[in-house]
N, C-alpha and C positions, 0 to 999 in steps of 0.2 A: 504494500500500500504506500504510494505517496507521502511524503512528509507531511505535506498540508493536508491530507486525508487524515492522520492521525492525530495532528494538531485540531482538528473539526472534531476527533471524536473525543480526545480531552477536553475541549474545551463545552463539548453537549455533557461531557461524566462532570464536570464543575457544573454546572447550571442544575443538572439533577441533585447534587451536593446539595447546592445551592437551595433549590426549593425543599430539599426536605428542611435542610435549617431553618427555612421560614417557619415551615408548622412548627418547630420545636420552638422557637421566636415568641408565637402567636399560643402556642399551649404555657409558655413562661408568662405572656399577658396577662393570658385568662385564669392565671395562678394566682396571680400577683393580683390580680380585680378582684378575684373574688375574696382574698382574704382582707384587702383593705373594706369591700361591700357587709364581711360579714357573714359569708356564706359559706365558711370553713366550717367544719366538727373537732377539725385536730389544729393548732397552729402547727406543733413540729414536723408534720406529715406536710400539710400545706407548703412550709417553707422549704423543706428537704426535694419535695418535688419538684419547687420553684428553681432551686440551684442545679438538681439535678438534669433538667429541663435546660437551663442554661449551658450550665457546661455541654451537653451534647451539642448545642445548637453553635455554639463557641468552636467546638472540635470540629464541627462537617466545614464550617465555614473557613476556617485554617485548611482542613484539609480539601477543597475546593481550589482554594489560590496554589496550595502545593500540587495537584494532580497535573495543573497544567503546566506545570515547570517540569513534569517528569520526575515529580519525587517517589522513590519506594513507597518510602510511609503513608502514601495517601491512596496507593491501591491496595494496600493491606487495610489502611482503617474503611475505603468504602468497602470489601467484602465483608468486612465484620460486621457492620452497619448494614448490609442489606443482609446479610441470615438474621439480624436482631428481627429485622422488620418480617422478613417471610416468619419468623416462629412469632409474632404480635398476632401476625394476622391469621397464624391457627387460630387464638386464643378470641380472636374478633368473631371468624365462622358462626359460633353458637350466636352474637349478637346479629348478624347481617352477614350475609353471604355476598352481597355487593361491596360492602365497605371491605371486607375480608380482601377479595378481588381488587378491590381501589388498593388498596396497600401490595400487597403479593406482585402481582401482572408488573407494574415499573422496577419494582425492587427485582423482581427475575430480570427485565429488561437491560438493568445496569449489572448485574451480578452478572449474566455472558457478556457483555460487553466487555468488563473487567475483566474475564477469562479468556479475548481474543488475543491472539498472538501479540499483534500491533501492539494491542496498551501493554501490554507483560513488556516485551521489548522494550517498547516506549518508556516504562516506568520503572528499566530495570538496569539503566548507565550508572555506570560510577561515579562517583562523586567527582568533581571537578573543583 
């Protein structure tokens, strides 16, 4: 594949990076509202999930800007990151079988992508 072929496909595995950290973003919001609204039962639960929330969403977006640079580290953290999300979305199944699907379908989609030749090679130079 072309250089700039690979560079397009790094640069689509950031973007997908990228919007999952939004929802972790936007589930850190809705952490963070609801405990100033009120609408907590736990605060330390509340809060731990709020950090927790955060930091992942900190990690994809660090490792979004490193994918496209060709860093190891960051096709190892998106395959971690997308089996987290394919084993979520067993646990969603019972809830919704679409939403299961909504999570699962992209996270397969980036998890072979990660496992094409290109990005391995791509993501697999030595330091410089």
């Amino acid at each position: 594949m072309p250089k700039s072929s690979v560079q397009r496909t790094l640069k689509g595995l950031a973007i997908a990076y990228l919007l999952e950290a939004l929802v972790l973003y936007i589930a850190t919001g809705a952490a963070i509202w609801a405990l100033f609204a009120g609408q907590t039962i736990s605060l330390v639960t509340t809060l731990a999930l709020a950090a927790l929330t955060l930091g992942a969403a900190l990690w994809l977006t660090s490792a979004a800007r490193a994918i496209v640079k060709g860093k190891r580290w960051a096709r190892t953290a998106g395959i971690f990151w997308q089996l987290m999300q394919i084993t979520i979305s067993f646990g969603t199944y019972d809830f919704s079988v679409l939403a299961a699907l909504a999570i699962a379908l992209p996270s397969g989609a980036v998890l072979i992508t990660l496992f094409t030749k290109d990005v391995a090679e791509a993501t697999s130079q030595p330091r410089s």
